[in-house]
mmCIF file of the N, C-alpha and C atoms, coordinates in Angstrom:
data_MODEL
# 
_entry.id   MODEL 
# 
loop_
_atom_site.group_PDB 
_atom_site.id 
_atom_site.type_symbol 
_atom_site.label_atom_id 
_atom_site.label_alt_id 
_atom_site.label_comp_id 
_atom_site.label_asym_id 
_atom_site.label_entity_id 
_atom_site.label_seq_id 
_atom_site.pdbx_PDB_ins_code 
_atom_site.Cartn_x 
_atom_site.Cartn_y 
_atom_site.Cartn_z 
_atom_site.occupancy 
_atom_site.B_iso_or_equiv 
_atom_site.pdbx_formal_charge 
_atom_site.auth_seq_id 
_atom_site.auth_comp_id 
_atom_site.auth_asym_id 
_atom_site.auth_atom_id 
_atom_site.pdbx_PDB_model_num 
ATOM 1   N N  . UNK A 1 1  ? 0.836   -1.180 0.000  1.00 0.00 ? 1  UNK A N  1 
ATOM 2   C CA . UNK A 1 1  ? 0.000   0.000  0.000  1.00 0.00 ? 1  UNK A CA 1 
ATOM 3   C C  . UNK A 1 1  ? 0.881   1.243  0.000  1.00 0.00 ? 1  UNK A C  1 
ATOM 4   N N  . UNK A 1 2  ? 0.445   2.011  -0.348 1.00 0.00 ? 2  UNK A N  1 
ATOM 5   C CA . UNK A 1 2  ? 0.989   3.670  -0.266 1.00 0.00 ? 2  UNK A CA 1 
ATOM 6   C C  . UNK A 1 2  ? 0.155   4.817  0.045  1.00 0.00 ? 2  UNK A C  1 
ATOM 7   N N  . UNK A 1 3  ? 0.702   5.556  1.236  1.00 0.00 ? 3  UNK A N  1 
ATOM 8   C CA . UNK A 1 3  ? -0.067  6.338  2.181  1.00 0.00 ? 3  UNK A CA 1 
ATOM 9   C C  . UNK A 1 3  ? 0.487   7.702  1.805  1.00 0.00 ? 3  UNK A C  1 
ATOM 10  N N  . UNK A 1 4  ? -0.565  8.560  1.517  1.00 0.00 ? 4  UNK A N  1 
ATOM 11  C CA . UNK A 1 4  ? -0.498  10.033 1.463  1.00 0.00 ? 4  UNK A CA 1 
ATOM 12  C C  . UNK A 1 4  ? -0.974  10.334 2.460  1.00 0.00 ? 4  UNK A C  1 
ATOM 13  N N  . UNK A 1 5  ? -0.046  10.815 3.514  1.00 0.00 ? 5  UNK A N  1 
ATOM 14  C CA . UNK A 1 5  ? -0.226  11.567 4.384  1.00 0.00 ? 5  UNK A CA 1 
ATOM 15  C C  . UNK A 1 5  ? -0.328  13.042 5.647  1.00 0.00 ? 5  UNK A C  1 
ATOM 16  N N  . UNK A 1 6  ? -0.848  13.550 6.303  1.00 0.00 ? 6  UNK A N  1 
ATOM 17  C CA . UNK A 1 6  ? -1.008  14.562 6.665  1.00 0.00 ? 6  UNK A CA 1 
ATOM 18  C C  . UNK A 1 6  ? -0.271  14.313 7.930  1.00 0.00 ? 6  UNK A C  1 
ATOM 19  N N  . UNK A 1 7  ? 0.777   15.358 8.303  1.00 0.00 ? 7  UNK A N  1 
ATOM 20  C CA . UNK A 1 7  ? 1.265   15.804 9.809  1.00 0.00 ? 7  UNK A CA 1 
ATOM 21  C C  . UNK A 1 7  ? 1.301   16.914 10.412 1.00 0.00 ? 7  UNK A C  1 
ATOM 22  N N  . UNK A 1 8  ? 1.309   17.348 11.403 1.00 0.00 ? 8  UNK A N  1 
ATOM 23  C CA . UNK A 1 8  ? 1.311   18.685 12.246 1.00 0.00 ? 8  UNK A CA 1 
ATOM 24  C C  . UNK A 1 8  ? 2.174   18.501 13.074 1.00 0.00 ? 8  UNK A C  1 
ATOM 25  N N  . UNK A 1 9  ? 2.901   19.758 13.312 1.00 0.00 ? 9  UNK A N  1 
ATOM 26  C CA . UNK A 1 9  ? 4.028   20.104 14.455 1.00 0.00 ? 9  UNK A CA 1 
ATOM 27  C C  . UNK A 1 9  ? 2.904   20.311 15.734 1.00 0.00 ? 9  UNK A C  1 
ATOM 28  N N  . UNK A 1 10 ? 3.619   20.113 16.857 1.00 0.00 ? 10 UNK A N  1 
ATOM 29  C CA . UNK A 1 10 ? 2.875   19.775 18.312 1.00 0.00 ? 10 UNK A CA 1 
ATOM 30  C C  . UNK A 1 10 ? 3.148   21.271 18.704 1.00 0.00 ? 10 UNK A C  1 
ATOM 31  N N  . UNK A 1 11 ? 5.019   21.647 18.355 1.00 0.00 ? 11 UNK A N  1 
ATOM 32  C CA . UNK A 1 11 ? 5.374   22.580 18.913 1.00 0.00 ? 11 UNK A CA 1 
ATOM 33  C C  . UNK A 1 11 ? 4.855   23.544 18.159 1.00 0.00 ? 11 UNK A C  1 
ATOM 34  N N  . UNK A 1 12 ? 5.354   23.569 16.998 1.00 0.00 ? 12 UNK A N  1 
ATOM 35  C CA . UNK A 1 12 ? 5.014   24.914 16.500 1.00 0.00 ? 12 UNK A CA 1 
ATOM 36  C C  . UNK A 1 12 ? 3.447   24.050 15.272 1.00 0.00 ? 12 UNK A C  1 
ATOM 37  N N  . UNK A 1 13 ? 2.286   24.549 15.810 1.00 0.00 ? 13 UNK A N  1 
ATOM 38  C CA . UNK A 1 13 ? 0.581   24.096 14.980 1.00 0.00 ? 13 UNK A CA 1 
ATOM 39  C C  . UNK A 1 13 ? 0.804   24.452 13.783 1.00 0.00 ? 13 UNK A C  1 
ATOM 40  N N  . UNK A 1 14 ? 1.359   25.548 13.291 1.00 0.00 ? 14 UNK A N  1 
ATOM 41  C CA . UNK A 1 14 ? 1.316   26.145 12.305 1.00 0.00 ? 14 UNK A CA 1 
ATOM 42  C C  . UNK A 1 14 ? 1.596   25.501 10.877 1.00 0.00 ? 14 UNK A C  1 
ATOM 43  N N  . UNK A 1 15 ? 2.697   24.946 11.414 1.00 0.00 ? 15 UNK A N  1 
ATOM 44  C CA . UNK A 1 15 ? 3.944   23.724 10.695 1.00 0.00 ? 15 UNK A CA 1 
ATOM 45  C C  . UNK A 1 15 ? 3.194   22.313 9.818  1.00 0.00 ? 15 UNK A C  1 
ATOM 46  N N  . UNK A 1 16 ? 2.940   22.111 8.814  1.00 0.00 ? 16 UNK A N  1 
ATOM 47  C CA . UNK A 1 16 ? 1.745   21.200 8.408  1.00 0.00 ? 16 UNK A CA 1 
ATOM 48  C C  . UNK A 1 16 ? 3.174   20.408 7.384  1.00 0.00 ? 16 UNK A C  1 
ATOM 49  N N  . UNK A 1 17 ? 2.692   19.512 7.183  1.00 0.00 ? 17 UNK A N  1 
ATOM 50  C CA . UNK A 1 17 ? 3.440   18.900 5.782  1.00 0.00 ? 17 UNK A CA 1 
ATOM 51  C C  . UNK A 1 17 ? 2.649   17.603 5.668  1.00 0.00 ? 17 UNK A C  1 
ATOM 52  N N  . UNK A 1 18 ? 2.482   17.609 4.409  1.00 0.00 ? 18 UNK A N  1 
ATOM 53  C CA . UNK A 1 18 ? 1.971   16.228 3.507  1.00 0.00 ? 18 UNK A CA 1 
ATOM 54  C C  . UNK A 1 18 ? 2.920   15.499 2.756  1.00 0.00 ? 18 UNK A C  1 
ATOM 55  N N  . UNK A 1 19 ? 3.291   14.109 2.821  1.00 0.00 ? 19 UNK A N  1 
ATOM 56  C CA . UNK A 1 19 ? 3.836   13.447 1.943  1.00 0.00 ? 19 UNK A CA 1 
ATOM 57  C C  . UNK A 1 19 ? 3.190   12.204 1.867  1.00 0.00 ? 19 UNK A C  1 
ATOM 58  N N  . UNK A 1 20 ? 4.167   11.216 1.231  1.00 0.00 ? 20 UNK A N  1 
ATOM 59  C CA . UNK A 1 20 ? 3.831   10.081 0.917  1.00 0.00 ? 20 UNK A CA 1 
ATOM 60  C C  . UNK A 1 20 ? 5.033   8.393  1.171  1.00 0.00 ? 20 UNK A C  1 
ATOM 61  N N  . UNK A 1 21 ? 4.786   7.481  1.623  1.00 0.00 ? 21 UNK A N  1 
ATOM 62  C CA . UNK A 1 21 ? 5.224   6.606  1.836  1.00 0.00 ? 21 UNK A CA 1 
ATOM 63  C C  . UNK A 1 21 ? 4.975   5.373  1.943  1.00 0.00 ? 21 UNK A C  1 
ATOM 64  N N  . UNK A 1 22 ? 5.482   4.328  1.634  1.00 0.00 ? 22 UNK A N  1 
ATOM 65  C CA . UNK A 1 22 ? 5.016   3.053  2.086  1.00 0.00 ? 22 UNK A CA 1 
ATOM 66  C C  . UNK A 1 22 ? 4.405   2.127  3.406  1.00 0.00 ? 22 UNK A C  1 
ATOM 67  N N  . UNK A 1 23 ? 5.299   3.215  4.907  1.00 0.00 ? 23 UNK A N  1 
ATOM 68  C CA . UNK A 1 23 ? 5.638   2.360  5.921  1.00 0.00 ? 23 UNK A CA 1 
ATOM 69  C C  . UNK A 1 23 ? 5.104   3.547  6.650  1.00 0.00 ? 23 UNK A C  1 
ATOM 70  N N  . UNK A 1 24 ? 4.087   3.888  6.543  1.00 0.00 ? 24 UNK A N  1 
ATOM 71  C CA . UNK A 1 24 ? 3.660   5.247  7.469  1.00 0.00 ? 24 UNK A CA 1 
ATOM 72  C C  . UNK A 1 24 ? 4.237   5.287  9.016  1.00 0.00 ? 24 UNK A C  1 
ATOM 73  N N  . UNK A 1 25 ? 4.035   4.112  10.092 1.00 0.00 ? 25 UNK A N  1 
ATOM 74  C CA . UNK A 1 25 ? 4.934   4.282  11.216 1.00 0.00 ? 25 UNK A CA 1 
ATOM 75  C C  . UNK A 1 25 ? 6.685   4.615  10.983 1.00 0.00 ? 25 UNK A C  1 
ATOM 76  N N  . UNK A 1 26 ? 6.653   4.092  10.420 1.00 0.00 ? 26 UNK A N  1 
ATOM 77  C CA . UNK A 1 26 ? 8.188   4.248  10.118 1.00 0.00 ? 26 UNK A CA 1 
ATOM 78  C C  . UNK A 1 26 ? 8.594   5.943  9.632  1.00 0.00 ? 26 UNK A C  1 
ATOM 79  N N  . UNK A 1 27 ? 7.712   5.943  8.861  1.00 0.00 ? 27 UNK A N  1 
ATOM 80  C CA . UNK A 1 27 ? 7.968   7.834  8.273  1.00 0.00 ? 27 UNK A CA 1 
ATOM 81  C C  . UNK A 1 27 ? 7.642   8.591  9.164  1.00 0.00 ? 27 UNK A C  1 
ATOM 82  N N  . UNK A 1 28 ? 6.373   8.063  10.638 1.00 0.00 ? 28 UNK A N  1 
ATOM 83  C CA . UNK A 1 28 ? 6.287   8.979  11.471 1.00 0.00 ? 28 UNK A CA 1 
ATOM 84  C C  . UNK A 1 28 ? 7.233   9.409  12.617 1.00 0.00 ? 28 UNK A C  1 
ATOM 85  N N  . UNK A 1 29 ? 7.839   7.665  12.684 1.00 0.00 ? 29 UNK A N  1 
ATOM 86  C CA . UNK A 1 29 ? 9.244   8.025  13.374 1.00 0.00 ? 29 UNK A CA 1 
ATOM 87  C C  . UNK A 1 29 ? 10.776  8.896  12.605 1.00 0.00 ? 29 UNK A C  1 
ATOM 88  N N  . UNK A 1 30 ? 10.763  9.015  11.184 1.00 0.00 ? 30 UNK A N  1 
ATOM 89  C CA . UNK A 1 30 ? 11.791  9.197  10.800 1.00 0.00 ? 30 UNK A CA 1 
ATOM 90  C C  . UNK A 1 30 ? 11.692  10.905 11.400 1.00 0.00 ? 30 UNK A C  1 
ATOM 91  N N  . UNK A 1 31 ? 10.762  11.466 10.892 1.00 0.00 ? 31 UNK A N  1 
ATOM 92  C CA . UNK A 1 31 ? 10.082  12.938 11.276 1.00 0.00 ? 31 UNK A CA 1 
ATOM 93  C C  . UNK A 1 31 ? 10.146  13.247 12.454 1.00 0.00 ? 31 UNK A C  1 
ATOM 94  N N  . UNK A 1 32 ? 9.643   12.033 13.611 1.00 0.00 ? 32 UNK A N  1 
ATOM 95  C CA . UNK A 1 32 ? 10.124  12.514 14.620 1.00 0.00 ? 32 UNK A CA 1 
ATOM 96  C C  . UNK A 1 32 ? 11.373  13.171 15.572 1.00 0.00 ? 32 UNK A C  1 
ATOM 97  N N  . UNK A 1 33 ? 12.677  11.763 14.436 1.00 0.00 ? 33 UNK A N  1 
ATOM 98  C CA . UNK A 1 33 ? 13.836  11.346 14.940 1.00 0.00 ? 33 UNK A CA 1 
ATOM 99  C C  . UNK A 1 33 ? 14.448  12.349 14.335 1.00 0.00 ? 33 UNK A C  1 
ATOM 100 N N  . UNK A 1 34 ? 14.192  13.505 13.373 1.00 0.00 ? 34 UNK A N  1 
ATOM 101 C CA . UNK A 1 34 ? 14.609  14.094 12.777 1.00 0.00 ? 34 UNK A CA 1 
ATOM 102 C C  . UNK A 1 34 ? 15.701  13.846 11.744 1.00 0.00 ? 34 UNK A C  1 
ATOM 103 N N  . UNK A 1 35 ? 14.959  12.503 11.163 1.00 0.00 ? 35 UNK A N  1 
ATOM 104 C CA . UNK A 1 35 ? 16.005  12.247 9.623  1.00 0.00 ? 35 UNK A CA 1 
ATOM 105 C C  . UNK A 1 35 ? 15.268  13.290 8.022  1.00 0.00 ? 35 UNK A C  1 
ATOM 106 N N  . UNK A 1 36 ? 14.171  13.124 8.598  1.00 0.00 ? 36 UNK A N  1 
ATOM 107 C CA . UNK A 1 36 ? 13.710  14.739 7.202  1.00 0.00 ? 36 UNK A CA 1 
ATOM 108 C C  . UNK A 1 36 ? 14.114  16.088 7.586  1.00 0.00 ? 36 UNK A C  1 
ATOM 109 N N  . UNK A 1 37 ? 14.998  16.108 6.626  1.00 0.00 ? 37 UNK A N  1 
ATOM 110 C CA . UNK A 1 37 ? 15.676  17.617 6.799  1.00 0.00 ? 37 UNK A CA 1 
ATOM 111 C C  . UNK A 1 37 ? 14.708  18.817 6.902  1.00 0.00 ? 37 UNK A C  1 
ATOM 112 N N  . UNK A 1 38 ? 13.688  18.607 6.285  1.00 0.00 ? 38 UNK A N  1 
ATOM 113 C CA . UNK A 1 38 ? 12.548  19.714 6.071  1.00 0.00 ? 38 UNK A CA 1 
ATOM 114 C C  . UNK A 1 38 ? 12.024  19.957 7.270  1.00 0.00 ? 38 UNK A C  1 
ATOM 115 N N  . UNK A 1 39 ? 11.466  18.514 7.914  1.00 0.00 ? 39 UNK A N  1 
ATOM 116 C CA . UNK A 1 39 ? 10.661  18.909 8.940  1.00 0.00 ? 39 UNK A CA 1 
ATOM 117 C C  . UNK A 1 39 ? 11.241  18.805 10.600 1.00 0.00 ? 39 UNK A C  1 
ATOM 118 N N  . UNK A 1 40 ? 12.663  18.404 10.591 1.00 0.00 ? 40 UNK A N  1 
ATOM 119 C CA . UNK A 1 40 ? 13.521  18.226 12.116 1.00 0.00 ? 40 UNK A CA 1 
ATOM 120 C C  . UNK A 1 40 ? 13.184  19.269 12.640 1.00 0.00 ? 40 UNK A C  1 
ATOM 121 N N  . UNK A 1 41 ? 13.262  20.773 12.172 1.00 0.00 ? 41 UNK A N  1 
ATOM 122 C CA . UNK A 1 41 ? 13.086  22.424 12.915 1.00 0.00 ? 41 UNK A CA 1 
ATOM 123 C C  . UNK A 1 41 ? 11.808  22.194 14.012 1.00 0.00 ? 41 UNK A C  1 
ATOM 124 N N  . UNK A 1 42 ? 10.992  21.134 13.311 1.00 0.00 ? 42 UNK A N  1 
ATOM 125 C CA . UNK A 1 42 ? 9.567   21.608 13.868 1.00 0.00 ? 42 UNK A CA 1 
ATOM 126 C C  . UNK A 1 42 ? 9.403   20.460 14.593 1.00 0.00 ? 42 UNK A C  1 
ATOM 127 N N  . UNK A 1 43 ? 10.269  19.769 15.024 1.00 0.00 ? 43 UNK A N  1 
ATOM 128 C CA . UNK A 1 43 ? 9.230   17.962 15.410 1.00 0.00 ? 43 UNK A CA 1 
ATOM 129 C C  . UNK A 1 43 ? 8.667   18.794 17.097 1.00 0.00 ? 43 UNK A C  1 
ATOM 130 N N  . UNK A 1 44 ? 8.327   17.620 17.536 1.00 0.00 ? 44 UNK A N  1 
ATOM 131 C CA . UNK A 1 44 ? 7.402   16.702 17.221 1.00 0.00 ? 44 UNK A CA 1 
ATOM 132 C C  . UNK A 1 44 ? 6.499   16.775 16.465 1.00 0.00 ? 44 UNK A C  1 
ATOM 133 N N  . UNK A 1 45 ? 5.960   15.819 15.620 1.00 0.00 ? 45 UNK A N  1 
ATOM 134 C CA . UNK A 1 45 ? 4.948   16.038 14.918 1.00 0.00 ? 45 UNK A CA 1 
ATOM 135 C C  . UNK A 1 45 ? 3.805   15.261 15.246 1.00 0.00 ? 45 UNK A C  1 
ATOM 136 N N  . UNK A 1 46 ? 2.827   15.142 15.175 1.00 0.00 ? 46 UNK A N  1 
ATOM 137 C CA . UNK A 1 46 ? 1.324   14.241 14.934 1.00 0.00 ? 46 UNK A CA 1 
ATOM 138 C C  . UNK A 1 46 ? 0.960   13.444 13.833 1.00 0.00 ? 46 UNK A C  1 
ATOM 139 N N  . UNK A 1 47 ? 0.282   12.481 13.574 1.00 0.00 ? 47 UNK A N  1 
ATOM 140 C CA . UNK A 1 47 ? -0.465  12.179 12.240 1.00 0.00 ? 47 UNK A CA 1 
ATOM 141 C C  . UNK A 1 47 ? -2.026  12.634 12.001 1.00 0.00 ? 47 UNK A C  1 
ATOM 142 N N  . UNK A 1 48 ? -2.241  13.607 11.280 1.00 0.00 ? 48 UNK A N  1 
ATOM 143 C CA . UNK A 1 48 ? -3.375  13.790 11.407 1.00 0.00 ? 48 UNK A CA 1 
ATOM 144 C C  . UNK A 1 48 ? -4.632  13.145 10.851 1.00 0.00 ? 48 UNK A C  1 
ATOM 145 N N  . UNK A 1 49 ? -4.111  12.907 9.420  1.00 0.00 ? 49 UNK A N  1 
ATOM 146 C CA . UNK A 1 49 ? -4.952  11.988 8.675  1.00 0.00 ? 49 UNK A CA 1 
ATOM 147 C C  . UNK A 1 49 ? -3.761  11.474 7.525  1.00 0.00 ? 49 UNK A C  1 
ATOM 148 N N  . UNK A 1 50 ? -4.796  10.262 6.994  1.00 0.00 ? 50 UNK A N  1 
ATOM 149 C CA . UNK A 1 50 ? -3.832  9.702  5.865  1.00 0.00 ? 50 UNK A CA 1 
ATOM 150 C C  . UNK A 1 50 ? -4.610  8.721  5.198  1.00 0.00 ? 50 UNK A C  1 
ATOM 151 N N  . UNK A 1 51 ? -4.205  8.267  3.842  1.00 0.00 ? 51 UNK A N  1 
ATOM 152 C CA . UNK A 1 51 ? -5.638  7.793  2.596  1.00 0.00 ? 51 UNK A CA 1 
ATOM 153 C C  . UNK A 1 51 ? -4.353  6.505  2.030  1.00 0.00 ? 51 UNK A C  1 
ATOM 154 N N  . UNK A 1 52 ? -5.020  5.888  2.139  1.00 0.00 ? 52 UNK A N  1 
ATOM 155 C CA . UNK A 1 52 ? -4.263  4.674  1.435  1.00 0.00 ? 52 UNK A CA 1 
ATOM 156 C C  . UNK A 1 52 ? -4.550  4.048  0.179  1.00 0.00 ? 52 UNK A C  1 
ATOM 157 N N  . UNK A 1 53 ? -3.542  3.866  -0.846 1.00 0.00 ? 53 UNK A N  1 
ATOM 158 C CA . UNK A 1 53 ? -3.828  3.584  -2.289 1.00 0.00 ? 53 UNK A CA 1 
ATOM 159 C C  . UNK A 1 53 ? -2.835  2.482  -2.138 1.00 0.00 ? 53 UNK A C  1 
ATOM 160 N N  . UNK A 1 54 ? -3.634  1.585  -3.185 1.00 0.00 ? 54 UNK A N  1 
ATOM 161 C CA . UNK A 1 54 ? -2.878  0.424  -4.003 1.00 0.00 ? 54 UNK A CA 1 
ATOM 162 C C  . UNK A 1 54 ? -2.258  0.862  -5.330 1.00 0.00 ? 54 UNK A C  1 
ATOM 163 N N  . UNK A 1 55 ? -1.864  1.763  -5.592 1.00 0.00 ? 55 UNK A N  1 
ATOM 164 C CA . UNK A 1 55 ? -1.515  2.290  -6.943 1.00 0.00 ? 55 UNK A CA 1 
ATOM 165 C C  . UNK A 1 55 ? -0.401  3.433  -6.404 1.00 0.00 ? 55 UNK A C  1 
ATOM 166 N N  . UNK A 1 56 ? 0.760   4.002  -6.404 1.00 0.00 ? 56 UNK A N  1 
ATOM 167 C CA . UNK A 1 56 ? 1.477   4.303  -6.497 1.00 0.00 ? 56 UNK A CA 1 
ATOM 168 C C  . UNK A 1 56 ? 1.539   5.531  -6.874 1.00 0.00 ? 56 UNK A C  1 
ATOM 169 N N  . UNK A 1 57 ? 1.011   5.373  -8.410 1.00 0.00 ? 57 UNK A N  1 
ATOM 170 C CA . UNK A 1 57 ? 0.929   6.628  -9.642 1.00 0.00 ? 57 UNK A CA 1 
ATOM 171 C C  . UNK A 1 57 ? -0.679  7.064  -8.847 1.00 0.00 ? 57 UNK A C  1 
ATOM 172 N N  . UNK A 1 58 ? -1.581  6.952  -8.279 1.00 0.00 ? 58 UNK A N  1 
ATOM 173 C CA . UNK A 1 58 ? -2.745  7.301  -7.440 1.00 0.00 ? 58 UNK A CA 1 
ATOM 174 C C  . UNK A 1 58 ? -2.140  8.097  -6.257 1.00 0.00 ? 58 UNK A C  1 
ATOM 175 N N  . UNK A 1 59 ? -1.617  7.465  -5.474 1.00 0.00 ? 59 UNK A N  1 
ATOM 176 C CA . UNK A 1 59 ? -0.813  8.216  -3.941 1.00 0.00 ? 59 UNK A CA 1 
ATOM 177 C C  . UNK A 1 59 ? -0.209  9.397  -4.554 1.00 0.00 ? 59 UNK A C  1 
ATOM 178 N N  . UNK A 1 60 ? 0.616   9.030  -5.884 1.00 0.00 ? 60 UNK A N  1 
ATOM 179 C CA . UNK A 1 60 ? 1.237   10.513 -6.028 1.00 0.00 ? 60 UNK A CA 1 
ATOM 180 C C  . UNK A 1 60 ? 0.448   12.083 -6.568 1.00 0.00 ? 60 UNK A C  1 
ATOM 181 N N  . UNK A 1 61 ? -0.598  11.317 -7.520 1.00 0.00 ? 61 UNK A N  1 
ATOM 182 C CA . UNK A 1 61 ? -1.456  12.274 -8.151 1.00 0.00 ? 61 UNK A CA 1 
ATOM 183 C C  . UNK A 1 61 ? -2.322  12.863 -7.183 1.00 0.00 ? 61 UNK A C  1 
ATOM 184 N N  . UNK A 1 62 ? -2.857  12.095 -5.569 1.00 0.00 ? 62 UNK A N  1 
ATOM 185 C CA . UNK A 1 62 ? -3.174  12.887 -4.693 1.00 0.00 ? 62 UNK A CA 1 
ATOM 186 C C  . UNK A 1 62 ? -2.743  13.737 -3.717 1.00 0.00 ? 62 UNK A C  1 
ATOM 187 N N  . UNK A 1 63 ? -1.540  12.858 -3.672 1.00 0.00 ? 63 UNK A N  1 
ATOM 188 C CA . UNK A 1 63 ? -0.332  14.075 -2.900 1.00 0.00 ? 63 UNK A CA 1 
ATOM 189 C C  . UNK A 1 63 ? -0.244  15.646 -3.611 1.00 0.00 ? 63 UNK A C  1 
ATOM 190 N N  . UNK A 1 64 ? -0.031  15.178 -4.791 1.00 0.00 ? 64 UNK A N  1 
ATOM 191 C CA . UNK A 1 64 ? 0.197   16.539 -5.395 1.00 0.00 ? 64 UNK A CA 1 
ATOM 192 C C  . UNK A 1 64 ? -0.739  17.324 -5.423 1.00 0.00 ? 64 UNK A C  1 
ATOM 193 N N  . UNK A 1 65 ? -1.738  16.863 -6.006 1.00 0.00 ? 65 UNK A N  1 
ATOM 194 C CA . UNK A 1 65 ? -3.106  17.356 -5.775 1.00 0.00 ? 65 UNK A CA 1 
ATOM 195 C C  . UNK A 1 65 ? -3.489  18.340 -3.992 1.00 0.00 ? 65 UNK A C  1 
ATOM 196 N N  . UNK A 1 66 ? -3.361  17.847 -3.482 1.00 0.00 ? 66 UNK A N  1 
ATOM 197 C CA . UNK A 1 66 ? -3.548  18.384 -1.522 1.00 0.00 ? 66 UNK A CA 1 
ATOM 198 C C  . UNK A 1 66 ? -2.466  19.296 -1.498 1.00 0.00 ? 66 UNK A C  1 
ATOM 199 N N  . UNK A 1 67 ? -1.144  19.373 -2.241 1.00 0.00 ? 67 UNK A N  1 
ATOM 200 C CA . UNK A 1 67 ? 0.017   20.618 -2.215 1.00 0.00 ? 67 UNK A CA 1 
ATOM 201 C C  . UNK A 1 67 ? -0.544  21.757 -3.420 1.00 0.00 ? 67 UNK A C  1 
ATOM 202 N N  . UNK A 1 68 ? -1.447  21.461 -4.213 1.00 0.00 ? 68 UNK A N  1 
ATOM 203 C CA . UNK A 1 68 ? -1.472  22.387 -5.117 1.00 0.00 ? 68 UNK A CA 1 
ATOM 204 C C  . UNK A 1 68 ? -2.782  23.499 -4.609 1.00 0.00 ? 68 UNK A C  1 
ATOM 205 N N  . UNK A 1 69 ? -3.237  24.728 -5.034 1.00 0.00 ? 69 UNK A N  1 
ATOM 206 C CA . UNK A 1 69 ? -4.035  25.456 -4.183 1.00 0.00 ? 69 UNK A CA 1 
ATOM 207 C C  . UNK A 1 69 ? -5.629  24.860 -3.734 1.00 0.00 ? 69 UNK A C  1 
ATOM 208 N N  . UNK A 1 70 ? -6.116  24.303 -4.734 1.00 0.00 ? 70 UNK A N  1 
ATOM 209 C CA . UNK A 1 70 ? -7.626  23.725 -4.697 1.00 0.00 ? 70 UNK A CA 1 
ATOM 210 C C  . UNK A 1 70 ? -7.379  22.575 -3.891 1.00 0.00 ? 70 UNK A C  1 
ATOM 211 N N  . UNK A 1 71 ? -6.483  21.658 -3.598 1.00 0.00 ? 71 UNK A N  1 
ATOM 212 C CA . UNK A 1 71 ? -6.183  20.840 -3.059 1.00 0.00 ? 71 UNK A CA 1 
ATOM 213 C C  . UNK A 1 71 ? -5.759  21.156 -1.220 1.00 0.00 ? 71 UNK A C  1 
ATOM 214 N N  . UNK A 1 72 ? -4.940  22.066 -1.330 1.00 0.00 ? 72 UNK A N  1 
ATOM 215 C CA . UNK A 1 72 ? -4.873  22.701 -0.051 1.00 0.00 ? 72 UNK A CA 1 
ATOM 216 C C  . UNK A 1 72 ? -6.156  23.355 0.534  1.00 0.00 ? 72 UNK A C  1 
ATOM 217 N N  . UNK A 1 73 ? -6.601  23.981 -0.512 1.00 0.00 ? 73 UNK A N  1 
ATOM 218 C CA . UNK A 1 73 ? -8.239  24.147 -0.171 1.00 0.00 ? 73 UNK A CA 1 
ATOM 219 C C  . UNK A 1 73 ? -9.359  23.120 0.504  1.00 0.00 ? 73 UNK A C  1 
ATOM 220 N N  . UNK A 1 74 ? -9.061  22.048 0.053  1.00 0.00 ? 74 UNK A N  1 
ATOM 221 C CA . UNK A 1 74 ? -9.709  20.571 0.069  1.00 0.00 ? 74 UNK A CA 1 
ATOM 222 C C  . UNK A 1 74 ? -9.531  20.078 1.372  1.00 0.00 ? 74 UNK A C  1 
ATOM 223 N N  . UNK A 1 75 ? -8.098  19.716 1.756  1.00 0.00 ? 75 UNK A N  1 
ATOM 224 C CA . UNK A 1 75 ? -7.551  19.710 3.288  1.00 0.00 ? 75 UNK A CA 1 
ATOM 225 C C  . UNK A 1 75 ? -7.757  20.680 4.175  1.00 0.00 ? 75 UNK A C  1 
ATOM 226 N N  . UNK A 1 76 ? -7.837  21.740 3.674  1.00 0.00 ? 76 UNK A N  1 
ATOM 227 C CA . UNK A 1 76 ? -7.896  22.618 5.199  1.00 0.00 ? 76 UNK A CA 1 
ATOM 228 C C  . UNK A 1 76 ? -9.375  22.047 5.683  1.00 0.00 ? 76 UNK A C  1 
ATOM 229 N N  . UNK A 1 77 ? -10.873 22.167 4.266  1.00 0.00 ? 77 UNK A N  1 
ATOM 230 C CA . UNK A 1 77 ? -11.859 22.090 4.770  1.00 0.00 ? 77 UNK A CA 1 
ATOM 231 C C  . UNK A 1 77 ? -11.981 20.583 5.846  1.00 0.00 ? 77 UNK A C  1 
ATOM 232 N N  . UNK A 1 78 ? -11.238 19.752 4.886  1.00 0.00 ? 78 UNK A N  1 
ATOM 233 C CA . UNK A 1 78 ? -11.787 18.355 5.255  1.00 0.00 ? 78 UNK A CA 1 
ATOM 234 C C  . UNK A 1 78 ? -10.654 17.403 6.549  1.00 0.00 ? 78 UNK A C  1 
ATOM 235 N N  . UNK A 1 79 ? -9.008  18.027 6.316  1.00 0.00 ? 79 UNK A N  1 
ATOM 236 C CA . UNK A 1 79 ? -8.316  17.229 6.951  1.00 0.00 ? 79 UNK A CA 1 
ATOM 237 C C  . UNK A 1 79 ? -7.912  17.803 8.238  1.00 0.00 ? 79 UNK A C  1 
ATOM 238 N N  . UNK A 1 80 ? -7.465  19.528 7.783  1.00 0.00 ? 80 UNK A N  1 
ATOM 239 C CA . UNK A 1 80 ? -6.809  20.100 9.001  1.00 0.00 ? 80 UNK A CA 1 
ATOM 240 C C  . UNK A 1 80 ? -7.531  20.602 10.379 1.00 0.00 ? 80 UNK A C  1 
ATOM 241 N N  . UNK A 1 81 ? -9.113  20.020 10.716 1.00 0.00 ? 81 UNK A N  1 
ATOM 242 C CA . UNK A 1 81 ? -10.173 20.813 11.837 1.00 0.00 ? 81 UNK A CA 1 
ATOM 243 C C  . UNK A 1 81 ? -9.420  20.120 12.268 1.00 0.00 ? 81 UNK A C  1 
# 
């Protein structure tokens, strides 16, 4: 499976990032442990939500989709309350 997923910083709320991965515990620890360079500034993080696809080329077209504006639009209404 492949998980597009949503996280939030504990410390700083503000701090959001979406990606995508195979091993979602595992990516939530990497984020935590601060092996993503992007998001170490901000850990701890949360999982807030996350959508699971059997398709690959699907996980990515929705990832991108939730980073692009109508898509960020989409999440704030539906993922980020």
């Amino acid at each position: 499976m492949f998980y597009v997923y949503l996280i939030k910083s504990i410390s700083f709320p503000e701090q959001k990032y979406i990606g995508m991965t195979t091993d979602l515990k595992q990516r939530l620890r990497d984020h935590n442990s601060g092996y993503s360079l992007h998001t170490s500034k901000y850990k701890p993080w949360k999982l807030i939500n996350y959508v699971a696809f059997s398709s690959k080329n699907a996980a990515a077209e929705f990832e991108q989709y939730l980073k692009s504006g109508s898509g960020q639009a989409f999440a704030n209404r539906h993922f980020w309350k």
